[in-house]
PyMOL Python script that loads the backbone (N, CA, C, O; Angstrom):
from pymol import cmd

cmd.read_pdbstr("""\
ATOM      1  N   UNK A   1       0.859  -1.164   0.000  1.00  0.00           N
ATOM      2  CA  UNK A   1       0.000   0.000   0.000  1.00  0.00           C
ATOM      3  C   UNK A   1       0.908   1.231   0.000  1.00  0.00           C
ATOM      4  O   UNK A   1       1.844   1.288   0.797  1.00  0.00           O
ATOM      5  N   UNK A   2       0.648   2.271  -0.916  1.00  0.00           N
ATOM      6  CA  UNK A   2       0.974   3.233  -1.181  1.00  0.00           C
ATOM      7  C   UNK A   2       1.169   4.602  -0.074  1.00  0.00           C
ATOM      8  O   UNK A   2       0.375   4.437   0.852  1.00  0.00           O
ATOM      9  N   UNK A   3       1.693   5.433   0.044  1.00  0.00           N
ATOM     10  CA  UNK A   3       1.086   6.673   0.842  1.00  0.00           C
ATOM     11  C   UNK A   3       0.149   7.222   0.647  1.00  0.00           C
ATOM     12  O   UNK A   3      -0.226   8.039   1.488  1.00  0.00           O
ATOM     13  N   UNK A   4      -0.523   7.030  -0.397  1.00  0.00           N
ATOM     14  CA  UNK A   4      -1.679   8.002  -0.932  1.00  0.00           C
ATOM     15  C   UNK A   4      -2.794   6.932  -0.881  1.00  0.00           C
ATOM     16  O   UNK A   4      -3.916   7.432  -0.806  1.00  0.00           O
ATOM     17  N   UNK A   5      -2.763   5.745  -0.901  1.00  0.00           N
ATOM     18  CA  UNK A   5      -3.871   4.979  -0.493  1.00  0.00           C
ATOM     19  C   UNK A   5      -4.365   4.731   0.927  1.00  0.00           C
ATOM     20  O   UNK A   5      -5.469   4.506   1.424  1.00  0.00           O
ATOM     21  N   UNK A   6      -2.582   4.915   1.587  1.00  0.00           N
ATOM     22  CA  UNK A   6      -2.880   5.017   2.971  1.00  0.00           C
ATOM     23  C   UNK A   6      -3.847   6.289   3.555  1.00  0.00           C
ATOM     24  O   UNK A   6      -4.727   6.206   4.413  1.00  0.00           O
ATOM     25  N   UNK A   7      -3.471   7.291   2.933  1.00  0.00           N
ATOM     26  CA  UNK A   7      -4.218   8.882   3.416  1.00  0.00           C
ATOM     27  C   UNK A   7      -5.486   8.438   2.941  1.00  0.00           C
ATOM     28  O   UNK A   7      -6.412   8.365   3.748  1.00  0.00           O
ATOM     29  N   UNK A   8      -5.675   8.107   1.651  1.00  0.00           N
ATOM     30  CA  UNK A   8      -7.159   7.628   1.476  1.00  0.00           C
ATOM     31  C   UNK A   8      -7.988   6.979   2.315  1.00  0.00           C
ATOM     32  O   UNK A   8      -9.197   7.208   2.284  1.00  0.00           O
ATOM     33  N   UNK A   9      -7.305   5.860   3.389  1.00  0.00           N
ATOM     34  CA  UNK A   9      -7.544   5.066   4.108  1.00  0.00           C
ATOM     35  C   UNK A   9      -7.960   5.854   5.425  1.00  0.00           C
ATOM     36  O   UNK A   9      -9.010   5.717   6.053  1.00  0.00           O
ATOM     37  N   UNK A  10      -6.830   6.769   5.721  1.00  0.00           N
ATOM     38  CA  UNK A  10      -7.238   7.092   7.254  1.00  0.00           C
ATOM     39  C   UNK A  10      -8.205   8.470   6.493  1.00  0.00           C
ATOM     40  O   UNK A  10      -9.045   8.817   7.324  1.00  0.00           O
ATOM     41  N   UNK A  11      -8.280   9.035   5.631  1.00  0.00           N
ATOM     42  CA  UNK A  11      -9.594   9.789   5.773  1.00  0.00           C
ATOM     43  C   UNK A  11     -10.937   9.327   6.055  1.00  0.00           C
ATOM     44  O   UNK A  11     -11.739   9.780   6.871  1.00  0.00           O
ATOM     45  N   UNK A  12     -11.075   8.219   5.142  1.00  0.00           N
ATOM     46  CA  UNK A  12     -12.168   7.324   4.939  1.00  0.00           C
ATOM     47  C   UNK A  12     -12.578   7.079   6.761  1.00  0.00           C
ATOM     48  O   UNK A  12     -13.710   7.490   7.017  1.00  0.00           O
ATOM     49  N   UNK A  13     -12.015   6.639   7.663  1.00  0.00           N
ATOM     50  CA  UNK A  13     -11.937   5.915   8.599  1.00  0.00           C
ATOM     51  C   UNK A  13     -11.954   7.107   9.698  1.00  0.00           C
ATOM     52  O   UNK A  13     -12.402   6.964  10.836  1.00  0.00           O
ATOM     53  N   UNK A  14     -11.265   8.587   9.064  1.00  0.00           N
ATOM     54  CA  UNK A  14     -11.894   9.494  10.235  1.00  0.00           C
ATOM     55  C   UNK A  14     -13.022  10.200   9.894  1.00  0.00           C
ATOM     56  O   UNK A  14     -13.586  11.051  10.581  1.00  0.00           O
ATOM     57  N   UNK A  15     -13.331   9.798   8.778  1.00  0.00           N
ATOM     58  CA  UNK A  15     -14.729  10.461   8.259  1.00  0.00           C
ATOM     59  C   UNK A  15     -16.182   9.447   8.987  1.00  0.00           C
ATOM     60  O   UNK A  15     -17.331   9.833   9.198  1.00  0.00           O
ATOM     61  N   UNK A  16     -15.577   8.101   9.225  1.00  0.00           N
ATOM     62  CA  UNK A  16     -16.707   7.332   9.674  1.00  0.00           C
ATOM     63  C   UNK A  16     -16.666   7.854  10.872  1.00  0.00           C
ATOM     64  O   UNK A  16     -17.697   7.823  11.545  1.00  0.00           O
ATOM     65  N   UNK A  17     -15.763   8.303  11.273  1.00  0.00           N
ATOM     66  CA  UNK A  17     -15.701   8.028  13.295  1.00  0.00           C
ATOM     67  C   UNK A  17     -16.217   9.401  13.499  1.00  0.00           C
ATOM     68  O   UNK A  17     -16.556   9.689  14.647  1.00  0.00           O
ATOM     69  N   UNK A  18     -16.329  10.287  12.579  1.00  0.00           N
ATOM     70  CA  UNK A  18     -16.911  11.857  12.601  1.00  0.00           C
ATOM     71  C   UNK A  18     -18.417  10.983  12.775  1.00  0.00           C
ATOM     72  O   UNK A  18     -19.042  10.935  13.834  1.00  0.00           O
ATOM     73  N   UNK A  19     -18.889  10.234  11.337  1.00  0.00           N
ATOM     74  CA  UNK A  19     -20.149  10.609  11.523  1.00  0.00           C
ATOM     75  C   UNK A  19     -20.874   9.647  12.638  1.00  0.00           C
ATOM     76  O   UNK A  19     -22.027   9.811  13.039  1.00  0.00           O
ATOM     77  N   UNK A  20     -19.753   8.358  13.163  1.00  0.00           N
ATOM     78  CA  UNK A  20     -20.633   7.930  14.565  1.00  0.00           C
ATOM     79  C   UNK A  20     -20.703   8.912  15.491  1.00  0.00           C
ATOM     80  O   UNK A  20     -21.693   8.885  16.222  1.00  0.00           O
ATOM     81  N   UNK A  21     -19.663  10.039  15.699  1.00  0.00           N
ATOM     82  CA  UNK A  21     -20.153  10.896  16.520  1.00  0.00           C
ATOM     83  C   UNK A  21     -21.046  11.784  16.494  1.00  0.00           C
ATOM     84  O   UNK A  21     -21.944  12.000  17.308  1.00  0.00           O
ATOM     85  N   UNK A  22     -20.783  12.316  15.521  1.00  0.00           N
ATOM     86  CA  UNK A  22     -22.322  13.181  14.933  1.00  0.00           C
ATOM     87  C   UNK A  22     -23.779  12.076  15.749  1.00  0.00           C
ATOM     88  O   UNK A  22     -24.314  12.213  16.849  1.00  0.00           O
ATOM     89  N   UNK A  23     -23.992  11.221  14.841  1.00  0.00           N
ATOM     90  CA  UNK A  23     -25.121  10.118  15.148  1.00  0.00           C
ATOM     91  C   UNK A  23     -24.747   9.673  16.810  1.00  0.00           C
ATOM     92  O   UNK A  23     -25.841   9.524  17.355  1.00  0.00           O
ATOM     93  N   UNK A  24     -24.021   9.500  17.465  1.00  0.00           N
ATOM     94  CA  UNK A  24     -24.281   9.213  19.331  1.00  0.00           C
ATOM     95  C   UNK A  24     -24.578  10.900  19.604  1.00  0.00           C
ATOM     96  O   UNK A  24     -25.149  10.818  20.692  1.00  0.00           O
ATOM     97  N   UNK A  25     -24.540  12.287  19.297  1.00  0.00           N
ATOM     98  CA  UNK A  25     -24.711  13.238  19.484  1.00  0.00           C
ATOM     99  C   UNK A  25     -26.089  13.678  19.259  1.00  0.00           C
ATOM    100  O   UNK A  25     -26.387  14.652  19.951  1.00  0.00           O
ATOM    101  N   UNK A  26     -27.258  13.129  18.292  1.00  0.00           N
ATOM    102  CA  UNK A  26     -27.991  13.053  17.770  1.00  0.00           C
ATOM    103  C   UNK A  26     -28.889  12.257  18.365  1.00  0.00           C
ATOM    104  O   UNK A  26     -30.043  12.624  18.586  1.00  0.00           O
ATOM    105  N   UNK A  27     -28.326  10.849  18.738  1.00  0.00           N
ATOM    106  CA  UNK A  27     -29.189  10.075  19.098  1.00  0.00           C
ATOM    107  C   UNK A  27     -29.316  10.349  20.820  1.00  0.00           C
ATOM    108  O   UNK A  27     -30.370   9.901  21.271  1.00  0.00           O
ATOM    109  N   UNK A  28     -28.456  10.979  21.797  1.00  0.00           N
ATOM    110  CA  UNK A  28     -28.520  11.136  22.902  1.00  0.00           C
ATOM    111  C   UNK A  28     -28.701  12.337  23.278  1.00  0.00           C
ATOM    112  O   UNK A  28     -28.917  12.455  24.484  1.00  0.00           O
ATOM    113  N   UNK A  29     -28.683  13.683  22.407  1.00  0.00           N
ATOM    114  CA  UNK A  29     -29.224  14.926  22.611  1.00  0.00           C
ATOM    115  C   UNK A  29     -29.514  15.431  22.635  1.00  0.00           C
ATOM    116  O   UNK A  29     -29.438  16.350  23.450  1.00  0.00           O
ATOM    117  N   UNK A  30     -30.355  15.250  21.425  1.00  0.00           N
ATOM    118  CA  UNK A  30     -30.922  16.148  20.551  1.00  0.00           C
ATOM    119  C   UNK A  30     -32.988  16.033  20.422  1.00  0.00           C
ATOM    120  O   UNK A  30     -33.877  16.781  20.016  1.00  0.00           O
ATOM    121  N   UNK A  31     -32.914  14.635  21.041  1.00  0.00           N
ATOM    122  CA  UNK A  31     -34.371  14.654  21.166  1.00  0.00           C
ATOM    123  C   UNK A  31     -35.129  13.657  22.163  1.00  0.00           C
ATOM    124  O   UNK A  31     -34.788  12.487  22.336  1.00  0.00           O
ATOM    125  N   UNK A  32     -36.154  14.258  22.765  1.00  0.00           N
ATOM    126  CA  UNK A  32     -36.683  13.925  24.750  1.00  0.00           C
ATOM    127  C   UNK A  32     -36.656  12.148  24.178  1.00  0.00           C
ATOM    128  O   UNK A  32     -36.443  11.692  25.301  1.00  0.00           O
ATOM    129  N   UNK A  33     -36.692  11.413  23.653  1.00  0.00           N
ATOM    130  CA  UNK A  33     -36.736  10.168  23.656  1.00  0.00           C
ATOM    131  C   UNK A  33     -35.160   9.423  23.802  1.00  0.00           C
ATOM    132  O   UNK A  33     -34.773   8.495  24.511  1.00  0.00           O
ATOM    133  N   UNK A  34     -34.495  10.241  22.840  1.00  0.00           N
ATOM    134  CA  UNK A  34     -32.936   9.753  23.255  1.00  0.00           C
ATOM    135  C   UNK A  34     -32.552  10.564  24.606  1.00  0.00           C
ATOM    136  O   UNK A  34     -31.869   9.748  25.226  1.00  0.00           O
ATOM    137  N   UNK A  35     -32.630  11.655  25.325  1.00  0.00           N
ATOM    138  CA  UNK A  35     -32.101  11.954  26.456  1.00  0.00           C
ATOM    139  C   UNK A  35     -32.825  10.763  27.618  1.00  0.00           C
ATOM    140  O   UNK A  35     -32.121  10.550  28.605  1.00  0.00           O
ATOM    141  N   UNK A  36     -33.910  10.144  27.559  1.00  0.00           N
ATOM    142  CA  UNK A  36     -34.387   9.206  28.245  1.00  0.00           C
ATOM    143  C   UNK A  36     -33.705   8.203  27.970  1.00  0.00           C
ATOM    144  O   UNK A  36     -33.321   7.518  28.918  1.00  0.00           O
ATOM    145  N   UNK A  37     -33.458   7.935  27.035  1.00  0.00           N
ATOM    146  CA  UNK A  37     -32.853   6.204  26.822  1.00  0.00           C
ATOM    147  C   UNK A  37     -31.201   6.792  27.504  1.00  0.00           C
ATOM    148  O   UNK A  37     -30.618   5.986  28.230  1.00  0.00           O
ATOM    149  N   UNK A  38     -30.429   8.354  27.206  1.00  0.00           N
ATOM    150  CA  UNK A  38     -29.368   7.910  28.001  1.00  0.00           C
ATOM    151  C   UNK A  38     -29.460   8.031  29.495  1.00  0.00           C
ATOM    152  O   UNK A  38     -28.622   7.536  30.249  1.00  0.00           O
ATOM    153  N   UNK A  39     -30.909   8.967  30.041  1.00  0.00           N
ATOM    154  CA  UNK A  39     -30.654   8.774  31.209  1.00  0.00           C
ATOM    155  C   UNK A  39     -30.806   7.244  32.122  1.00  0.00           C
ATOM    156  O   UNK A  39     -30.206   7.106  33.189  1.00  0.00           O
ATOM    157  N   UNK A  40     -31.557   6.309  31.626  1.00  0.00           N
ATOM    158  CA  UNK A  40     -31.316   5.245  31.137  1.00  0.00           C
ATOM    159  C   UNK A  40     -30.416   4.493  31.484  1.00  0.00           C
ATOM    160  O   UNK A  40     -30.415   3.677  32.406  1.00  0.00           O
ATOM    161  N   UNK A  41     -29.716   4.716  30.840  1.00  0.00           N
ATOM    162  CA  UNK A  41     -28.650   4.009  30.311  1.00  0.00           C
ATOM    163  C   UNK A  41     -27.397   4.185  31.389  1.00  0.00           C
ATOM    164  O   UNK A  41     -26.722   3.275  31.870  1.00  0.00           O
ATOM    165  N   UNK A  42     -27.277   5.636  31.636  1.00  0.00           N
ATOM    166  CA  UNK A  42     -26.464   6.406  32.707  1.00  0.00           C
ATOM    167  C   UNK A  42     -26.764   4.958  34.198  1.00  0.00           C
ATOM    168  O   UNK A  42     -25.861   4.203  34.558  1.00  0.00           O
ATOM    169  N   UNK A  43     -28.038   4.938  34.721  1.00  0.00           N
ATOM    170  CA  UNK A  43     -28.058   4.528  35.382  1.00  0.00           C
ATOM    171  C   UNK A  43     -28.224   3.033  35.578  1.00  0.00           C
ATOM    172  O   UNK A  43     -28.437   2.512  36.673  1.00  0.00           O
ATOM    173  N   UNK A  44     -28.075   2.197  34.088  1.00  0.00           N
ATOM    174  CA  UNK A  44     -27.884   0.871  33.957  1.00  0.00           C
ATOM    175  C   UNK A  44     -26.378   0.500  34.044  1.00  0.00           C
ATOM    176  O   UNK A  44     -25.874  -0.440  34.660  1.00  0.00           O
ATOM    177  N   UNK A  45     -25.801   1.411  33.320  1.00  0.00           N
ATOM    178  CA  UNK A  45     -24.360   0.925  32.898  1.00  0.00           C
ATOM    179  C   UNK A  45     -23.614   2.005  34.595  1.00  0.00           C
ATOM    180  O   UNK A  45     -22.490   2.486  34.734  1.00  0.00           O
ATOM    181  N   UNK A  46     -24.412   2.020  35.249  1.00  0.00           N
ATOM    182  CA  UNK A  46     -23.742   2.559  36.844  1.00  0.00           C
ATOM    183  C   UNK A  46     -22.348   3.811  36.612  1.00  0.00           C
ATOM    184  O   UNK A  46     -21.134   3.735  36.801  1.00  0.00           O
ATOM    185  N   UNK A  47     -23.284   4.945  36.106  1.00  0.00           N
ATOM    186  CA  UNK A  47     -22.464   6.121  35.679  1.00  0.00           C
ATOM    187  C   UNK A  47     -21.957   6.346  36.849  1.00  0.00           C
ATOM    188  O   UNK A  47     -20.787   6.162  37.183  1.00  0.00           O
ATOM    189  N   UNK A  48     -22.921   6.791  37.560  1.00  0.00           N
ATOM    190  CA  UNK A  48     -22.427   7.482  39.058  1.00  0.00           C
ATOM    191  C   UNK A  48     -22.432   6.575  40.043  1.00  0.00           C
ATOM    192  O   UNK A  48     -22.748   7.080  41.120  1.00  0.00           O
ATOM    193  N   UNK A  49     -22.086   4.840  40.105  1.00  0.00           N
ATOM    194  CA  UNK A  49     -22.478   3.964  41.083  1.00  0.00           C
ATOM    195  C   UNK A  49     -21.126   3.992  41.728  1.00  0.00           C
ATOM    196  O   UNK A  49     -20.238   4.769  41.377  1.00  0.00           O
ATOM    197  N   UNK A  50     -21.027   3.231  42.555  1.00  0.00           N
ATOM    198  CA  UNK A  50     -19.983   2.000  42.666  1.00  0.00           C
ATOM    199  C   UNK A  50     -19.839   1.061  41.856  1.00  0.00           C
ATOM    200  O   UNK A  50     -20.840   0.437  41.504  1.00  0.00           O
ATOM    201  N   UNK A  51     -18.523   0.712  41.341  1.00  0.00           N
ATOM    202  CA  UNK A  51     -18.211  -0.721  40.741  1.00  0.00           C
ATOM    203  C   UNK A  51     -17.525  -1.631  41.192  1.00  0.00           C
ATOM    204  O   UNK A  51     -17.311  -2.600  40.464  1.00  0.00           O
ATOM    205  N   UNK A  52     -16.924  -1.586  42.653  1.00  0.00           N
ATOM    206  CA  UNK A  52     -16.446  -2.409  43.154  1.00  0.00           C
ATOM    207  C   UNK A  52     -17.620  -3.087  43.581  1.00  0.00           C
ATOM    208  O   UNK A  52     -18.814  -2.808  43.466  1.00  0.00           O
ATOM    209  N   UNK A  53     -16.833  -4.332  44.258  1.00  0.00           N
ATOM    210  CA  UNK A  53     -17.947  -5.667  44.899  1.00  0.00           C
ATOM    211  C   UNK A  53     -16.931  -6.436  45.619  1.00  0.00           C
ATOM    212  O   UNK A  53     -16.415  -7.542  45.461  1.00  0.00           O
ATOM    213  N   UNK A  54     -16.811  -5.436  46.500  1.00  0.00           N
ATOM    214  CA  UNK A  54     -16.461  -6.673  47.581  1.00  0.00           C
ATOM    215  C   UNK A  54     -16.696  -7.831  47.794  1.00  0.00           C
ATOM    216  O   UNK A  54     -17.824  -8.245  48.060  1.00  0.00           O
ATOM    217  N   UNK A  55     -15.439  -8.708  47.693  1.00  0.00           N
ATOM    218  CA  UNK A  55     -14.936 -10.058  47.636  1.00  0.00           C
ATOM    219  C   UNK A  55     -15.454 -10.954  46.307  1.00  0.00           C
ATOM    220  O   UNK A  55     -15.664 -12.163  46.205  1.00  0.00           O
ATOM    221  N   UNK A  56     -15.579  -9.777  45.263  1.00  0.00           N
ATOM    222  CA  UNK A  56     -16.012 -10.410  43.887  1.00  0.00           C
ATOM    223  C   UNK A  56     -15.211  -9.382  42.580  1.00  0.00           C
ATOM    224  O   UNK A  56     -15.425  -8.246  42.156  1.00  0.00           O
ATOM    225  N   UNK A  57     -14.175 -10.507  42.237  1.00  0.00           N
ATOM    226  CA  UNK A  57     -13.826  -9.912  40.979  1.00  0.00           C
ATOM    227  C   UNK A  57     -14.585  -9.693  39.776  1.00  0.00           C
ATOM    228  O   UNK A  57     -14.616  -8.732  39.007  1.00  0.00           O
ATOM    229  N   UNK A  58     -15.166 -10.748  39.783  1.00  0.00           N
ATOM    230  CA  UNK A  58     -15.957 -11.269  38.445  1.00  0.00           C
ATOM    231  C   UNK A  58     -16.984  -9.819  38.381  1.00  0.00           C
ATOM    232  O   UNK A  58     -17.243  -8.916  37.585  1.00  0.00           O
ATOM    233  N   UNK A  59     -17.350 -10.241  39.718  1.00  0.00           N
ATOM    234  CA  UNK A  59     -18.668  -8.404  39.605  1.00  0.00           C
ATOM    235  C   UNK A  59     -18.133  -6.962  39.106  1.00  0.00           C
ATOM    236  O   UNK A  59     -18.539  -6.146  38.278  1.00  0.00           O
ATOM    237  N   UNK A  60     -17.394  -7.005  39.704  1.00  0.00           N
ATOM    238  CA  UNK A  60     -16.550  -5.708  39.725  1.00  0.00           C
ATOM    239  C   UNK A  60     -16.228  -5.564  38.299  1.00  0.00           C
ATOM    240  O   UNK A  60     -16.580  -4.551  37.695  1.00  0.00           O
ATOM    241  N   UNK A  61     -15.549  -6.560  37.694  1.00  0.00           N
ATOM    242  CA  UNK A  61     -15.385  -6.456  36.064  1.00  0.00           C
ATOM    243  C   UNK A  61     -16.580  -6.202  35.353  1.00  0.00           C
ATOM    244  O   UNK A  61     -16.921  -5.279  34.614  1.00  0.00           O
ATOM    245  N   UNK A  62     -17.192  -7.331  35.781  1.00  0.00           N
ATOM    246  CA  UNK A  62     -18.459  -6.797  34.909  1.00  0.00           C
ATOM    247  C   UNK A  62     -19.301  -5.379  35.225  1.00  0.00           C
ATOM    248  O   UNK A  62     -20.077  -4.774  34.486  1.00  0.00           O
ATOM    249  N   UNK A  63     -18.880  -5.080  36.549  1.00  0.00           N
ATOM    250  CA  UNK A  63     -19.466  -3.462  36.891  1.00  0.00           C
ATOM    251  C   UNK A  63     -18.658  -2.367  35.655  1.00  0.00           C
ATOM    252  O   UNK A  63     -19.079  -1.611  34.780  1.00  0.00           O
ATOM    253  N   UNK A  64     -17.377  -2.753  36.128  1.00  0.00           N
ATOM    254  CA  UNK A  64     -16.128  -1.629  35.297  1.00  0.00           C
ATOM    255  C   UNK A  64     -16.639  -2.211  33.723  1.00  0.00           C
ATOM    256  O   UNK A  64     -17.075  -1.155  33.263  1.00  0.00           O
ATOM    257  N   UNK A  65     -16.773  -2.883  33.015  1.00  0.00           N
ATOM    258  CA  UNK A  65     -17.506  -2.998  31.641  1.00  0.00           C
ATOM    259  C   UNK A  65     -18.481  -2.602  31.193  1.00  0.00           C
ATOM    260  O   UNK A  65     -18.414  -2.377  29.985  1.00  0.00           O
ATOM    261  N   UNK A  66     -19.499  -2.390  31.708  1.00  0.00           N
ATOM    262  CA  UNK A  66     -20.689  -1.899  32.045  1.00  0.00           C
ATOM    263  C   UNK A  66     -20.419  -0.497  31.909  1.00  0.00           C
ATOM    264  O   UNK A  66     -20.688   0.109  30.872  1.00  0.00           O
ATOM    265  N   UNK A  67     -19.793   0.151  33.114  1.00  0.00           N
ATOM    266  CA  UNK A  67     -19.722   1.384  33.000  1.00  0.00           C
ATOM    267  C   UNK A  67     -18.826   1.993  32.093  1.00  0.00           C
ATOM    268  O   UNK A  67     -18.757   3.222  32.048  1.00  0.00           O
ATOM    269  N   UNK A  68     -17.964   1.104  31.190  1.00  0.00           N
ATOM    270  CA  UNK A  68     -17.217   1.918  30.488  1.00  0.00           C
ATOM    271  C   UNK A  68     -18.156   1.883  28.999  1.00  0.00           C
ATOM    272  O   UNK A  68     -17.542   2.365  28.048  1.00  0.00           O
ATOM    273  N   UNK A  69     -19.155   1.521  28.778  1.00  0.00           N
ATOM    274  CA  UNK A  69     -19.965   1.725  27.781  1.00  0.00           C
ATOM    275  C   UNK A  69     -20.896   2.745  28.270  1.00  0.00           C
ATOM    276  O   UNK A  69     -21.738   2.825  27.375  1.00  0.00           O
ATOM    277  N   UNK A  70     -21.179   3.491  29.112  1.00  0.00           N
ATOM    278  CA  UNK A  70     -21.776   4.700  29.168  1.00  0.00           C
ATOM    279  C   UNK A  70     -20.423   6.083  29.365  1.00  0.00           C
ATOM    280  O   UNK A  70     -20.620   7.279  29.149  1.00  0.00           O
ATOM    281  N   UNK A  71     -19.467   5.627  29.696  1.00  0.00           N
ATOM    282  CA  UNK A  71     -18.161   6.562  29.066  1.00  0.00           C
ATOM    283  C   UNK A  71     -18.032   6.790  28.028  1.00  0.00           C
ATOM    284  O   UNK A  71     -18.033   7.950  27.615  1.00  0.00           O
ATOM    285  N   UNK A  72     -17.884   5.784  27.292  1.00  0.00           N
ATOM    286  CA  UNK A  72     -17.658   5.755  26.026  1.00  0.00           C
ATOM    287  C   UNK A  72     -18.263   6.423  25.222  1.00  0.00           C
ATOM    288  O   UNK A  72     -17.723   6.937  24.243  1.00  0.00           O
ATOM    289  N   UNK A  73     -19.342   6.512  25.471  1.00  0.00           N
ATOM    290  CA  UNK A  73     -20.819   7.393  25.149  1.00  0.00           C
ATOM    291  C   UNK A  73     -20.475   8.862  25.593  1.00  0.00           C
ATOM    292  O   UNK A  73     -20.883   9.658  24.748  1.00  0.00           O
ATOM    293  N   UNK A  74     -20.015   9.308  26.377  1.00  0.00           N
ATOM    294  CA  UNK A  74     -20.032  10.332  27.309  1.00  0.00           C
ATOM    295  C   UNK A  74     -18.866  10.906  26.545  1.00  0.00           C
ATOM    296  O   UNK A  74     -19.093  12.060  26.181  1.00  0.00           O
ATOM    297  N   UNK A  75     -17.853  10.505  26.245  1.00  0.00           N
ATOM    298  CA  UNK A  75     -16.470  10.839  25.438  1.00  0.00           C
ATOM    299  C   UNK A  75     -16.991  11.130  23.722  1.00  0.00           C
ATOM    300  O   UNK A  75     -16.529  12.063  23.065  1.00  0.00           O
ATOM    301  N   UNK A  76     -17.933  10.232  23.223  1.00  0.00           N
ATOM    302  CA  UNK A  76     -18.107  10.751  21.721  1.00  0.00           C
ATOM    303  C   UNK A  76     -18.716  11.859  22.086  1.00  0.00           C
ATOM    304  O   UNK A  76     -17.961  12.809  21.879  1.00  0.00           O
ATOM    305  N   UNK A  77     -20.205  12.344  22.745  1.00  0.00           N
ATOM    306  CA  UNK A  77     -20.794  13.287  23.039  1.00  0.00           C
ATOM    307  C   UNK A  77     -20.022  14.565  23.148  1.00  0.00           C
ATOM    308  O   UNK A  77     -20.521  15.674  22.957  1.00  0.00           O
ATOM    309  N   UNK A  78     -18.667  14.322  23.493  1.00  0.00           N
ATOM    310  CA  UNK A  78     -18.304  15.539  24.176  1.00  0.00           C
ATOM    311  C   UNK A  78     -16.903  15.821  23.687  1.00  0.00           C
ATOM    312  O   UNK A  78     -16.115  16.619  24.195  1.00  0.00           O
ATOM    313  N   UNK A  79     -16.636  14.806  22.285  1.00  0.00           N
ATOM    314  CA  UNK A  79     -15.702  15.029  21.695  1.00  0.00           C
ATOM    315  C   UNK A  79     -16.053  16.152  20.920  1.00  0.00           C
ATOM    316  O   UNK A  79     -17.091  16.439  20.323  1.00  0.00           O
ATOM    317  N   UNK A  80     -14.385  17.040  21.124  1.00  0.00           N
ATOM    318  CA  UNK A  80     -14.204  18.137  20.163  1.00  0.00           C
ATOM    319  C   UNK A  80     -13.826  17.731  18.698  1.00  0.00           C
ATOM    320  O   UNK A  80     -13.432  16.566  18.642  1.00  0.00           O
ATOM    321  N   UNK A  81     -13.837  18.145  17.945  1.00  0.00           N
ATOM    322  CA  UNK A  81     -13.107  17.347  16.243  1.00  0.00           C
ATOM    323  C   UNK A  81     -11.636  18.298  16.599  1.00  0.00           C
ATOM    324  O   UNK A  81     -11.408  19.491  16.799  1.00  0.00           O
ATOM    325  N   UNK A  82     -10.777  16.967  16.547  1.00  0.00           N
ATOM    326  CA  UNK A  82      -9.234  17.913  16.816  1.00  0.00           C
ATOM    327  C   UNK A  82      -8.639  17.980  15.287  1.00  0.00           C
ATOM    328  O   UNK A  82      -7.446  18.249  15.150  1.00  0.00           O
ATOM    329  N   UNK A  83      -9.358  17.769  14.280  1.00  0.00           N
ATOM    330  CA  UNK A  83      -8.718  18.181  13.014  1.00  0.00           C
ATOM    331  C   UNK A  83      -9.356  19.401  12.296  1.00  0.00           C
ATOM    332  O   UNK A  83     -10.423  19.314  11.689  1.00  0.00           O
ATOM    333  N   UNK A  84      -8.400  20.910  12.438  1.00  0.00           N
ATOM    334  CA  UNK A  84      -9.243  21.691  11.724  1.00  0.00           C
ATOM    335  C   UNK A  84      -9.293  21.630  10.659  1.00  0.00           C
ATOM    336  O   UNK A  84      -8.402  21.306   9.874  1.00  0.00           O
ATOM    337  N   UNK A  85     -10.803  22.065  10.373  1.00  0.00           N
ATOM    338  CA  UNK A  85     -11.076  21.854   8.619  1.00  0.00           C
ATOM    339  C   UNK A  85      -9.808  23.264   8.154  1.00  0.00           C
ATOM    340  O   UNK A  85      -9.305  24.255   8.684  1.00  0.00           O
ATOM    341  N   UNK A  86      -9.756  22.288   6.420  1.00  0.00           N
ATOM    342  CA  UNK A  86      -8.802  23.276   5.895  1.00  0.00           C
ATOM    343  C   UNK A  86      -9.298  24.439   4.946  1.00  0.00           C
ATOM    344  O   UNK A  86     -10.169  24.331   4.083  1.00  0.00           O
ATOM    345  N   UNK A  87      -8.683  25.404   5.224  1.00  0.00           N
ATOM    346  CA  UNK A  87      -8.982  26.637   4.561  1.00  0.00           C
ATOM    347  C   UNK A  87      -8.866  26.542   3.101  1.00  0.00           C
ATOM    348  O   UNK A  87      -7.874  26.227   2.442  1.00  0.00           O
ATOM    349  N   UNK A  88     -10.446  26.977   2.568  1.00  0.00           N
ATOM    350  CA  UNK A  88     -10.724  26.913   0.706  1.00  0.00           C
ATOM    351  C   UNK A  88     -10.000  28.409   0.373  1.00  0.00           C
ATOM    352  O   UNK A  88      -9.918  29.311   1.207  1.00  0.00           O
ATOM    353  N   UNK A  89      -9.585  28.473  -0.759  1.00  0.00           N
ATOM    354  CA  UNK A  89      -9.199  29.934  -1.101  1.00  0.00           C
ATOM    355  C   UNK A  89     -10.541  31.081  -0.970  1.00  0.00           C
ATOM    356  O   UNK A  89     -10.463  32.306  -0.885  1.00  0.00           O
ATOM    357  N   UNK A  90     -11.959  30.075  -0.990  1.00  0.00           N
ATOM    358  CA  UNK A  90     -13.298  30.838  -0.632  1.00  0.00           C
ATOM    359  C   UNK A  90     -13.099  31.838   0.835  1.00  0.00           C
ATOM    360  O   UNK A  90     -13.268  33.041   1.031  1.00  0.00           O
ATOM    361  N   UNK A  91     -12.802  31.068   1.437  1.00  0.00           N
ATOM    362  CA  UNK A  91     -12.746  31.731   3.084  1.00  0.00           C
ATOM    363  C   UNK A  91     -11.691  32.923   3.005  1.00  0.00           C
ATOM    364  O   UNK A  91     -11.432  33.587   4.009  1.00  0.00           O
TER     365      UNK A  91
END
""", "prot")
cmd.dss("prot")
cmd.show_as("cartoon", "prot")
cmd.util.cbc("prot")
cmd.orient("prot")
């Protein structure tokens, strides 16, 4: 693979990860049915819980898994786009 197929490659691939964020931004903010499913969700996947479990690993993992899928969520939402768009000779 080339350099220029490669750039082709990682555009392609930050253009998808733009528009899952766009769409988790959309689907969790923008309208009273998705802010319910994340508040929801916040409190399934134990946003603000405890995840330890005393004298249980197994729990605890599965707590810390759990909650890192409402992070995860919480991080696209609130991702900035760190690539500035580039200036057209228009601008």
């Amino acid at each position: 693979m080339d350099d220029e197929e490669q750039k082709t490659l990682d555009e392609e691939r930050i253009a998808k990860q733009d528009q899952l964020t766009d769409d988790i931004r959309a689907t969790f903010t923008k309208f009273e049915p998705g802010i319910r499913v994340y508040k929801f969700l916040e409190d399934l996947c134990l946003k603000n819980s405890q995840t330890f479990v005393i004298g249980s690993e197994e729990m605890t993992a599965y707590n810390c898994g759990a909650r890192e899928i409402i992070l995860r969520i919480d991080d696209e939402i609130n991702k900035v786009n760190k690539e500035p768009k580039q200036e057209t000779a228009e601008n």
